[in-house]
C-alpha positions in Angstrom: -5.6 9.2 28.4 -4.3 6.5 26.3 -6.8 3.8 25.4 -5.8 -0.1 24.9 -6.1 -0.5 20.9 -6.3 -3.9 19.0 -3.9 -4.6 16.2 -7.2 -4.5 13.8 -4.9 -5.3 10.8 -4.5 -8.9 11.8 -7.8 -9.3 11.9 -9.1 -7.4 9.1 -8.3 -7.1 5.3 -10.4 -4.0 4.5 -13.1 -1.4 6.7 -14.4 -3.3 9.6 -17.1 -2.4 12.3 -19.9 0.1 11.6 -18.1 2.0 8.7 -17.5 -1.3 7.1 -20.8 -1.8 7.5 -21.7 1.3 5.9 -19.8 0.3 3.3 -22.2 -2.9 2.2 -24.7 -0.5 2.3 -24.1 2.5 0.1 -23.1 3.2 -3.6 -21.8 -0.1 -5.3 -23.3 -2.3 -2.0 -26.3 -4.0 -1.8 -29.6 -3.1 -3.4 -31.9 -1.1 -1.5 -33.1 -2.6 1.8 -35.4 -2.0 4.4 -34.8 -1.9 8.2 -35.8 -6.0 8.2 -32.7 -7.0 5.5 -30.5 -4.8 6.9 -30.9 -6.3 10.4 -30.5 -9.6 9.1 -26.9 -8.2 7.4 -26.5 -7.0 10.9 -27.1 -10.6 12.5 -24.6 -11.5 9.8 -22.2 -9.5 10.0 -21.9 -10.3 13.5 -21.2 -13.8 13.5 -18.8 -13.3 10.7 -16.7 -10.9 12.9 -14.5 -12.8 15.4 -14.7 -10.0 17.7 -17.9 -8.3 17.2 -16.5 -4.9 16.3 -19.8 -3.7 15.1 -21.5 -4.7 18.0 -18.8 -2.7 20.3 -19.1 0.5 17.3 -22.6 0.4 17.8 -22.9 1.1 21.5 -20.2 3.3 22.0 -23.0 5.5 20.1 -25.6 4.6 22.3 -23.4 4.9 25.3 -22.2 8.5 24.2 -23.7 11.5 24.5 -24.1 12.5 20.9 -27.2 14.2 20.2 -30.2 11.8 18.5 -29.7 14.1 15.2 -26.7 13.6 14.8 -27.0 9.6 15.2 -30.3 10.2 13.2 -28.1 11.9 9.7 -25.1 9.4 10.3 -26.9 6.5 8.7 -27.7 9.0 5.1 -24.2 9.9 5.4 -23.0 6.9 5.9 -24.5 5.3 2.8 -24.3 8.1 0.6 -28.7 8.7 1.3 -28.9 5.3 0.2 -30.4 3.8 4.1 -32.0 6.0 6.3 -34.0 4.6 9.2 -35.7 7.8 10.0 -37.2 7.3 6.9 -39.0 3.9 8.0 -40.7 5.3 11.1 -37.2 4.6 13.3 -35.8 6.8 15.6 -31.8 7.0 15.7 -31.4 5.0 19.0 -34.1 2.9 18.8 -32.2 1.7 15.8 -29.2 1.7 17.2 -30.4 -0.6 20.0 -31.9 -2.9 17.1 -28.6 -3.5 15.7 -27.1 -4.1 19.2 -29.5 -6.8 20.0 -28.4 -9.1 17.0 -24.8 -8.4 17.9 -24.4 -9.7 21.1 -21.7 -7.9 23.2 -19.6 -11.6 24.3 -16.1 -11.7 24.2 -13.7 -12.6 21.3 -13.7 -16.1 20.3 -10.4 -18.3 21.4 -9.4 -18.2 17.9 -9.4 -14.0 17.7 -8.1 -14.4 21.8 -5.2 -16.2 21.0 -4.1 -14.6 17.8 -4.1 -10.7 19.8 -2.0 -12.7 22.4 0.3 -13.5 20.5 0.6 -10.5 18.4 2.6 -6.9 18.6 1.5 -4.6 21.0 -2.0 -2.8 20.5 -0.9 1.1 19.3 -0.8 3.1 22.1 -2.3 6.7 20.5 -3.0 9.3 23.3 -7.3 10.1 22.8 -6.8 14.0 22.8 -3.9 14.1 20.3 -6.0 11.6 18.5 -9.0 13.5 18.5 -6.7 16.7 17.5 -5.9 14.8 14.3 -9.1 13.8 13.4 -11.2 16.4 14.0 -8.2 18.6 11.6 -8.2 16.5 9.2 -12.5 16.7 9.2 -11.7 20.1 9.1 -9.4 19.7 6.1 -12.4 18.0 4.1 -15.1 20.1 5.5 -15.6 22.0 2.1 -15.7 18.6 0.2 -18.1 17.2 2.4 -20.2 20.7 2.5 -20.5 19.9 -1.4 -20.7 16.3 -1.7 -23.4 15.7 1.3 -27.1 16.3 1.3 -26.9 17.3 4.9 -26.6 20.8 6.7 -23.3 20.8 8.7 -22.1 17.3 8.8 -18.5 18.1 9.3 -20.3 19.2 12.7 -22.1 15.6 13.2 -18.6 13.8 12.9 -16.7 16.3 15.3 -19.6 15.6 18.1 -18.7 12.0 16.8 -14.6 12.0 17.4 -15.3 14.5 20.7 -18.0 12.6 22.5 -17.8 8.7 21.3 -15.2 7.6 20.2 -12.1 9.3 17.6 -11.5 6.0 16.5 -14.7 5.0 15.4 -14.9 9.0 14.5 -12.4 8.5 12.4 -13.4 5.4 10.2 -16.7 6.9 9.8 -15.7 10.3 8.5 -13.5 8.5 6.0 -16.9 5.9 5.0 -18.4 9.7 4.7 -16.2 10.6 1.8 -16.1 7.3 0.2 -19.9 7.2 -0.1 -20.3 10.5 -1.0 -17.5 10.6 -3.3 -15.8 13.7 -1.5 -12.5 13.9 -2.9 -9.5 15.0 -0.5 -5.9 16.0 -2.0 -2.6 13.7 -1.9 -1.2 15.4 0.6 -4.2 14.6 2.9 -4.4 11.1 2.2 -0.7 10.8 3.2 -1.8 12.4 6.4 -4.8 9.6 6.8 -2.9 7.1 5.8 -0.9 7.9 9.0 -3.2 7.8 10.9 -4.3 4.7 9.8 -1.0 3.0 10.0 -0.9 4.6 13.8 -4.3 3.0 14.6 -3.0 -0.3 13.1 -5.6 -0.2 10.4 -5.1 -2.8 7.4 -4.6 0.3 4.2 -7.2 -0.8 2.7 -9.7 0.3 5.3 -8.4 3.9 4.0 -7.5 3.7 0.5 -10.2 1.2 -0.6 -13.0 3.9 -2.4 -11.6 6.8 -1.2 -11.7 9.2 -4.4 -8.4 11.3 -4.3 -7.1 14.3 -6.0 -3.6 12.6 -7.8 -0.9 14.6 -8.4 0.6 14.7 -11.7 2.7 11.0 -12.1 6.3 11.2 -11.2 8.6 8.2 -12.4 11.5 9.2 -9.7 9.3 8.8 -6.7 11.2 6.6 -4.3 9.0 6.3 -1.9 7.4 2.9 -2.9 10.1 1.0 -1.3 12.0 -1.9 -3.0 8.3 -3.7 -4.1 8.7 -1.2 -7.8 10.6 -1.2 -10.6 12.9 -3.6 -12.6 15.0 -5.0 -9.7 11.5 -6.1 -8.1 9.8 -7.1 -11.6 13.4 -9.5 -11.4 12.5 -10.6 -8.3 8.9 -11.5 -9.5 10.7 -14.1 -11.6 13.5 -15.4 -9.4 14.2 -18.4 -11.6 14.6 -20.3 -8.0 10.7 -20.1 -7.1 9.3 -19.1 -10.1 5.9 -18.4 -9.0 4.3 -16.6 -11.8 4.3 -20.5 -13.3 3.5 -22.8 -10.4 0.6 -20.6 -9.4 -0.7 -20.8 -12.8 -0.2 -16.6 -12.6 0.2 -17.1 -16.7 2.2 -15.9 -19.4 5.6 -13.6 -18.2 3.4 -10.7 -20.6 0.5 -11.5 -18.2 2.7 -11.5 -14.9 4.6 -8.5 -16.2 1.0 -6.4 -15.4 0.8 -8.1 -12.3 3.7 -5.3 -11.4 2.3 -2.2 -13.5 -1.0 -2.4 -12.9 -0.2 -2.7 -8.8 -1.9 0.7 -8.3 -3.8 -0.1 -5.1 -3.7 3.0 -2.6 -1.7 5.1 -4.7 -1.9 7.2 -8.5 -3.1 5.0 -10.9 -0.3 4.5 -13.4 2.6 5.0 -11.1 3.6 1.4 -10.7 4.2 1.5 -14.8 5.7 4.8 -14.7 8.5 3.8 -12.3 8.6 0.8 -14.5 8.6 2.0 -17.8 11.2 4.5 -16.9 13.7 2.1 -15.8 13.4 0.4 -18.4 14.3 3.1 -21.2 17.1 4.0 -18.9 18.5 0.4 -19.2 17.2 -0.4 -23.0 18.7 3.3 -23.6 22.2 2.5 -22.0 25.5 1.9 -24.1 25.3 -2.2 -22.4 25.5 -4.3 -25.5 21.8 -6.4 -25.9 24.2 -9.5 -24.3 25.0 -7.7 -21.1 21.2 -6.5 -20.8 20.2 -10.5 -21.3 22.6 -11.0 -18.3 21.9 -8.7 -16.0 18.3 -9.7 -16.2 19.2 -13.1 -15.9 21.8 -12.6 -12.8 18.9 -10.2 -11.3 16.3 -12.9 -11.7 18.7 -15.5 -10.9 17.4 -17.6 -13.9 21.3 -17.7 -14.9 21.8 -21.6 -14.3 18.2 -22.2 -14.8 16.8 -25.3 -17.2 14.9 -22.6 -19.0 11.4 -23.0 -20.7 11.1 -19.1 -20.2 14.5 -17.2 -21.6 13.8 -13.5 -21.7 16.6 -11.9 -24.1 17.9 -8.3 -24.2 16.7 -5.3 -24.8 13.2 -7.8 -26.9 12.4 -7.9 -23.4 12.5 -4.7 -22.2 10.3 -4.1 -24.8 7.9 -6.3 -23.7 7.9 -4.5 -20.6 7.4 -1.6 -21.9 4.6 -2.3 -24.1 2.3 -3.5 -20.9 3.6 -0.5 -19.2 2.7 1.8 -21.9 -0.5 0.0 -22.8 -2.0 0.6 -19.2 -0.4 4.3 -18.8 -2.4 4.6 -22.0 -5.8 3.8 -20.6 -5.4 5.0 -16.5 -3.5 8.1 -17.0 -3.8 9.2 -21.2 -1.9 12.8 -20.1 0.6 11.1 -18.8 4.5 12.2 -20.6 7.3 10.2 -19.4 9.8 13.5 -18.0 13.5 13.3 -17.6 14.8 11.0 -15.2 16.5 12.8 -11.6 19.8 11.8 -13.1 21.9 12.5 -9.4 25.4 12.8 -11.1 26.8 13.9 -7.7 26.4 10.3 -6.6 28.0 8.1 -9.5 31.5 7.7 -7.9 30.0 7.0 -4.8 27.9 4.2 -5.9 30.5 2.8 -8.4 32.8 2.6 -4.9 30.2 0.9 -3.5 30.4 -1.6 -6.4 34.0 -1.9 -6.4 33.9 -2.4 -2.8 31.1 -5.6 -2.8 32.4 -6.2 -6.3 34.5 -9.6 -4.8 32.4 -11.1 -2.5 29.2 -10.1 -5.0 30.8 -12.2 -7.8 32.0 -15.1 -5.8 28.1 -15.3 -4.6 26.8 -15.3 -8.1 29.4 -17.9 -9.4 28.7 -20.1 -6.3 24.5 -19.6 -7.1 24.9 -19.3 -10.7 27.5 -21.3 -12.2 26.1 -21.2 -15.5 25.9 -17.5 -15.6 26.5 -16.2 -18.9 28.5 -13.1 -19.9 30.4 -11.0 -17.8 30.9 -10.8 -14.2 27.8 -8.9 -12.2 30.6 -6.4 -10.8 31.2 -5.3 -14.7 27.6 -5.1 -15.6 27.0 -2.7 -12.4 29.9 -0.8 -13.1 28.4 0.0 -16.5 24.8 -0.2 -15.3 25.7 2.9 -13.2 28.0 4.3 -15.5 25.4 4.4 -18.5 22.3 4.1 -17.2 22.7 6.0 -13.7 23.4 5.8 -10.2 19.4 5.5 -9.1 18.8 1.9 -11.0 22.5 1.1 -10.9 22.3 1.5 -6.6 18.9 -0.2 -6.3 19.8 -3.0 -8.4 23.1 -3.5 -6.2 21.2 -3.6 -3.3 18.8 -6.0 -5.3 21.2 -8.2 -5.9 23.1 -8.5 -2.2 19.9 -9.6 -0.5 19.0 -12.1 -3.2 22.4 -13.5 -3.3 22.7 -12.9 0.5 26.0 -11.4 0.3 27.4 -10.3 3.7 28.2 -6.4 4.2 29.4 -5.0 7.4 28.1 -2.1 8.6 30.4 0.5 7.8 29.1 -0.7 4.0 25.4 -0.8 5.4 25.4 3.1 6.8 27.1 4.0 3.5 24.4 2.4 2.0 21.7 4.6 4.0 23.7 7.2 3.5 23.4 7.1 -0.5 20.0 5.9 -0.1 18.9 8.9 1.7 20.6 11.4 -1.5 18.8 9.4 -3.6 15.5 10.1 -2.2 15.1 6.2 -1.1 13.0 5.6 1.7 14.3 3.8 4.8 12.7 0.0 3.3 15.3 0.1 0.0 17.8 -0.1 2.3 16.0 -2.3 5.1 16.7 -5.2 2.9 20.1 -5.8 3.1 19.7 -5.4 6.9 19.7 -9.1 7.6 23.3 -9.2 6.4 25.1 -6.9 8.2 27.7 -9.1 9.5 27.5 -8.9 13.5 30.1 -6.9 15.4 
């Protein structure tokens, strides 16, 4: 059986429903409450939600089978034996059925109609392979949980959850378990509930948000943060033609600089800076005189024909970078020893083809963009980019540069390109955005 899902990111920027609920009440929530409060957050809740999803979590409970002591421990669990109604005199339904009469069942509003009308498909997520997930990756965590929770076999009490309500809701409620009992689960795990988060359409924060994870060490050549990391992103953070950091009043370029390496959310803390920092000792490092360095930035930023009030220069600004890097490295992750880049000799003559072979049309698009560009020609300053400081941040920047100067490739360059990105260890969205030009066959 495949069940009709929502697109619940569209409507939601973090948990939602009963384990959002959950949420407001455990560790770091609200102060203690009884029953009264707590139905009144209920009430609230309720009219906040444009679709009443913990009106609908609520009596899937009540509609299920699951036994009144399971229901009955959920609510410790839940908040991390912060709330527990059976400790007020209230039996698990009966409370249940409280909660369901201030959150009317109704219908989504127009405004929350129209929007999933409009949108993407719902995911379409088989319930049995679902439930197979879930209840493994319960399993998984069972020894955490057995450590972490108060209660005898609660692994159990989520399993009966997933099996006889709902794995959905089974599923965002075994992961408000963790977060409230502060039951850690590996890297490798939270990869695998991040899936199947992204397969239920959840926003990433309704995993990540809390969830206390076991890190691996920090590695500065991970490449699976897509294009949004590293120095050809930082660039685009200050594309001279929106320049953002200043109109939003995001502050100084030291302050919007963090804005980049502190962007931990949902992943190590410190890796952002680590990726960071390493490209720029790669670059600062390189044989490129400090005048090429001040235009590469420049052309990468295109702040080259700019009417500048901010004028980063050289290798005094890779510095800077570094120092915020450093700085925050220094206070999230103290063990943390910058290693030897992955320096993939194997690929420089492929890449330095690959700039040869855009080199033309590459330049003519920065001359026509940038007519005040200083210093040598961008084909030059890749050429020695990749020749001094690697093919990685040589090939990243190259792709960098053909969407921001929307240079058209045709697709024998484009499936070269995947082809390199895939040596490299890119993931699929490096090379997703040069996509939109691919000349059409």
């Amino acid at each position: 059986m495949t069940r009709h899902r929502e697109v619940y990111y569209l409507a939601y920027e973090e948990d939602f429903g009963l384990s959002g609920f959950g949420g407001r009440l455990g560790p770091g929530g609200i102060p203690l409450a009884d029953p009264p409060a707590v139905l009144a957050m209920a009430a609230e809740t309720a009219r906040a939600e444009e679709d009443g999803q913990l009106g609908r979590d609520v009596r899937l409970l009540l509609e299920s089978p699951v036994p009144e002591a399971v229901v009955g421990g959920l609510w410790s669990a839940l908040t991390g034996g912060r709330f527990d109604p059976g400790a007020h005199g209230l039996g698990a339904r009966d409370w249940l059925r409280m909660i369901a009469q201030v959150c009317p069942a109704g219908t989504p509003d127009q405004a929350h109609a129209e929007r999933m009308d409009t949108a993407e498909p719902g995911p379409a997520v088989p319930e049995e392979e679902l439930r197979e997930s879930v209840r493994a990756e319960i399993g998984a965590a069972a020894p955490a949980l057995a450590g972490r929770v108060p209660l005898p076999d609660v692994a159990d009490m989520l399993r009966r959850i997933v099996d006889e309500a709902d794995a959905d809701l089974g599923f965002r409620l075994f992961l408000r378990v963790l977060k409230a009992n502060a039951a850690s689960v590996g890297e490798d795990q939270y990869e695998r509930l991040l899936g199947i988060g992204d397969r239920l359409a959840y926003p990433h924060a309704a995993v990540f948000e809390d969830l206390t994870v076991r890190w691996r060490p920090l590695d500065a050549n991970r490449r699976d943060l897509g294009p949004r990391a590293g120095l050809p992103f930082l660039s685009a953070m200050f594309d001279g033609e929106w320049d953002a950091w200043r109109y939003e009043g995001s502050g100084t370029p030291h302050e919007h600089i963090g804005r980049l390496a502190h962007g931990d959310r949902g992943i190590a803390p410190g890796t952002q800076a680590a990726v960071l920092l390493q490209d720029v000792r790669l670059l600062s490092g390189s044989a490129l005189s400090d005048d090429a360095v001040t235009a590469l930035w420049r052309i990468a930023a295109r702040r080259s024909g700019a009417d500048e009030t901010f004028d980063a220069d050289g290798r005094a600004w890779l510095r800077e970078i570094a120092e915020v890097c450093t700085a925050w490295l220094a206070g999230v992750a103290p063990s943390y020893v910058p290693g030897p880049p992955a320096h993939h000799d194997d690929l420089r003559e492929s890449v330095l083809h690959e700039v040869r072979d855009i080199g033309p049309a590459l330049d003519q698009a920065v001359a026509r963009q940038a007519p005040g560009a200083p210093g040598p020609a961008v084909t030059t300053l890749l050429r020695d980019t990749v020749t001094s400081a690697g093919p990685d941040l040589g090939f990243r920047l190259l792709l960098h540069l053909v969407d921001r100067y929307e240079v058209t490739i045709s697709r024998t360059q484009y499936d070269r390109y995947r082809e390199i990105g895939a040596r490299l260890g890119l993931v699929d969205a490096y090379i997703d955005q040069v996509s939109p030009h691919v000349r059409p066959l």
